[in-house]
C-alpha positions in Angstrom: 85.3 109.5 85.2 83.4 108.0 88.0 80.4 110.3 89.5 80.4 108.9 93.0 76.8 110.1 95.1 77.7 109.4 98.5 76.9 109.8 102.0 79.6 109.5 105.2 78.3 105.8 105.9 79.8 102.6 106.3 78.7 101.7 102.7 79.4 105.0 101.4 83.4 104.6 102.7 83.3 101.0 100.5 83.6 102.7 97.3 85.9 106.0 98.2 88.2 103.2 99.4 88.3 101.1 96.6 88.6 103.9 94.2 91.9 105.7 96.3 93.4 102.3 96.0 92.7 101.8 92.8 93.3 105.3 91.8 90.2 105.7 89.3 89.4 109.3 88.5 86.2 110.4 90.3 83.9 113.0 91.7 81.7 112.5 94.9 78.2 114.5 94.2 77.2 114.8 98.1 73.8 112.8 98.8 72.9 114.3 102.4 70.5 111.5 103.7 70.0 113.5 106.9 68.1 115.7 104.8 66.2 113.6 102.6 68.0 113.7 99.8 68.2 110.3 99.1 64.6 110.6 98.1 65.1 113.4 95.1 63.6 111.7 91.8 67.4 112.1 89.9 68.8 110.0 92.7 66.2 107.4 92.3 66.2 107.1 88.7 70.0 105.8 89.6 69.0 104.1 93.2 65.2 103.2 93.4 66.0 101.3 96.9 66.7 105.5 98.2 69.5 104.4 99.6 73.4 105.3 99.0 75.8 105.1 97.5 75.4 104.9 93.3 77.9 105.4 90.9 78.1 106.6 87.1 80.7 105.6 85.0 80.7 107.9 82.1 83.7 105.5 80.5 82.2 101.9 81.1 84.6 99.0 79.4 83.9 98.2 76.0 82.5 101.9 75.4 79.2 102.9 75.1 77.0 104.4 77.0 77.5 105.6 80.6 76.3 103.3 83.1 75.2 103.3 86.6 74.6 101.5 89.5 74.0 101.0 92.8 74.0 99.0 96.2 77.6 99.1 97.2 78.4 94.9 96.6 77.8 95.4 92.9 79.8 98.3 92.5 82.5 96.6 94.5 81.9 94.0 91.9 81.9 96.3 88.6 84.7 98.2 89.4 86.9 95.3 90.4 86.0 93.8 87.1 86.4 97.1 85.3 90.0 97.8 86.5 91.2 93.9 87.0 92.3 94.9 90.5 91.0 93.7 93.9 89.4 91.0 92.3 91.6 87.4 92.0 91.2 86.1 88.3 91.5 82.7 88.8 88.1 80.9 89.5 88.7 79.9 92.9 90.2 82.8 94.2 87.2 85.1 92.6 84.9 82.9 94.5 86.6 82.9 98.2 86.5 86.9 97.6 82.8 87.0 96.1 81.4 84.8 99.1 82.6 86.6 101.5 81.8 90.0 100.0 78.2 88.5 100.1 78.6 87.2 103.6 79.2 90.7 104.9 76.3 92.2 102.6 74.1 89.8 103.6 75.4 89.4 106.8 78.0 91.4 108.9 76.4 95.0 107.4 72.6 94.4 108.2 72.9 92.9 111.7 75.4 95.8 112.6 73.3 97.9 111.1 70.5 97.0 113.4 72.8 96.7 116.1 73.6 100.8 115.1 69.7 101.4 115.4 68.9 99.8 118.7 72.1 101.2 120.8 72.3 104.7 119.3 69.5 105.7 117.5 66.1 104.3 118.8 64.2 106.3 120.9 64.0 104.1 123.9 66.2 101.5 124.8 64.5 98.0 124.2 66.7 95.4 126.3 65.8 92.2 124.2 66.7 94.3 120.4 69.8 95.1 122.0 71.1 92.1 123.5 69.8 90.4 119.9 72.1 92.5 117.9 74.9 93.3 120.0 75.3 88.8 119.9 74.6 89.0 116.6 77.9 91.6 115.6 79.8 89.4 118.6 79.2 86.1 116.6 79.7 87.7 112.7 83.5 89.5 114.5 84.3 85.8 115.6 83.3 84.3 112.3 86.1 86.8 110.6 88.6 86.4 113.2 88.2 82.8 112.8 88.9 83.2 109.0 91.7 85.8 109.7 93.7 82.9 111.5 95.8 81.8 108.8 95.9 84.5 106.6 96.4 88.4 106.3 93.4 89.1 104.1 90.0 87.7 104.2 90.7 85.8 100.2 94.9 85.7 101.4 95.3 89.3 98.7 94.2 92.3 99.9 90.4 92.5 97.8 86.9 94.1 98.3 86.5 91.4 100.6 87.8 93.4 102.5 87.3 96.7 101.4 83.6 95.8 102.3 84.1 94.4 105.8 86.1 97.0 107.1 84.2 100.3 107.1 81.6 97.7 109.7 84.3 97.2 112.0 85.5 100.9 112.3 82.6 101.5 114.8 83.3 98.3 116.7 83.1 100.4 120.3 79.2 101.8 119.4 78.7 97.5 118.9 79.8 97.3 121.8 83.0 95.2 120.6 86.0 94.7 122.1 89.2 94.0 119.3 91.5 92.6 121.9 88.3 89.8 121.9 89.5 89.0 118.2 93.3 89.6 117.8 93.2 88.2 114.3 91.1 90.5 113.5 92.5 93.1 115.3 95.5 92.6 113.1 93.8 92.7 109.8 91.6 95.8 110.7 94.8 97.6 112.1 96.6 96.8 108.8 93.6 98.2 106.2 93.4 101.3 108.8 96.9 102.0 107.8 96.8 102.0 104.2 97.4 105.0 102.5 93.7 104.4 100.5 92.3 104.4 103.6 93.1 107.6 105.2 92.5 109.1 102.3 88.9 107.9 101.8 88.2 108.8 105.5 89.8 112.3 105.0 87.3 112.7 101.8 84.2 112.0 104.9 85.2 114.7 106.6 85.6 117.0 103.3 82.3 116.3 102.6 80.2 116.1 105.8 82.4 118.2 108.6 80.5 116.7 111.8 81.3 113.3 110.5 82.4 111.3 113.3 80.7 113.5 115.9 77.3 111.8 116.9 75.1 114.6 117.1 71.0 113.7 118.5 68.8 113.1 116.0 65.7 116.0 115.5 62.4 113.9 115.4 62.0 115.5 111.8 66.3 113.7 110.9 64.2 110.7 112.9 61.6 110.7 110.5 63.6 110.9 107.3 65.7 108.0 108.0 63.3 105.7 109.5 60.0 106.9 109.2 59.9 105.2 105.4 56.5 103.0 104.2 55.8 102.0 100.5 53.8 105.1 100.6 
């Protein structure tokens, strides 16, 4: 059994995806970020970064004790190489999938991420931010369609590749995207939306947080707990 604490974010829908299509056996333990619950000390003692999701896998390969982790690219990685799925064996396969899965952590996730803050969520629009990040997400969406050109998949098989890149692309009209800019990317986000996995691992989001996908305005004290954080 998987214990799964999640929130109804992009990286949060990385790991109910992979674990529909892989149909692991787990239970999502509900961590409410809007409320600060990211910060209680049993979530940190899993995730000392405060930050979602985490898993614990009380039946780790090999045995032994149950294991946890977090920041969504490694438990992409561990569960891949836990179940042998999603992940190609063959050193050169493995590696086209793990550098892209990087490229998107690294990459497509943080500057969308930003590009999220300054278009929805500051508290004043500041031109320069926007235009930045809004590029940014425009040059990353042409690097995958680029990549997309000869292939259905980002590594050719369907892998966390791009079970990571997709949940980024789902709120391509807040980044101020277009998909008929990037029809080969179009195709491959239009193909992973119709999965079966998929719709499932969206329908958990709204299981577990009902005004998930209804933008709702931020309270200053929501404002604070998400982006009010210091080292303090």
């Amino acid at each position: 059994m998987i214990d799964l604490h999640y929130w109804t974010t992009p990286n949060g829908h990385k790991i109910t995806m992979f674990l529909e299509e892989t149909g692991l056996a787990y239970r999502i333990i509900p961590v409410n970020i809007n409320t600060g619950a990211q910060f209680d000390p049993k979530f940190l003692a899993l995730s000392p970064n405060n930050r979602i999701p985490a898993i614990i896998d009380h039946d780790p390969k090999g045995g032994g004790a149950s294991l946890s982790v977090f920041e969504s690219g490694a438990i992409l990685l561990y569960l891949a190489e836990k179940t042998g799925q999603l992940l190609p064996s063959d050193l050169r396969g493995r590696y086209e999938v793990i550098q892209w899965l990087f490229w998107q952590m690294a990459g497509l996730g943080p500057m969308a991420g930003q590009n999220h803050h300054f278009t929805r969520y500051a508290p004043e629009p500041i031109p320069y931010a926007i235009e930045r990040y809004v590029k940014e997400t425009n040059r990353l969406y042409g690097v995958l369609n680029k990549r997309l050109t000869d292939r259905t998949f980002i590594g050719g098989e369907y892998s966390i590749a791009d079970i990571a890149a997709y949940p980024w692309i789902v709120p391509y009209e807040t980044q101020r995207q277009k998909l008929e800019d990037f029809p080969h990317l179009k195709r491959w986000f239009e193909a992973i939306r119709d999965r079966p996995a998929t719709r499932r691992a969206y329908e958990k989001a709204k299981s577990v947080n009902p005004a998930f996908g209804s933008p709702a305005p931020l309270t200053e004290e929501t404002r604070r707990v998400l982006f009010g954080q210091t080292a303090r």
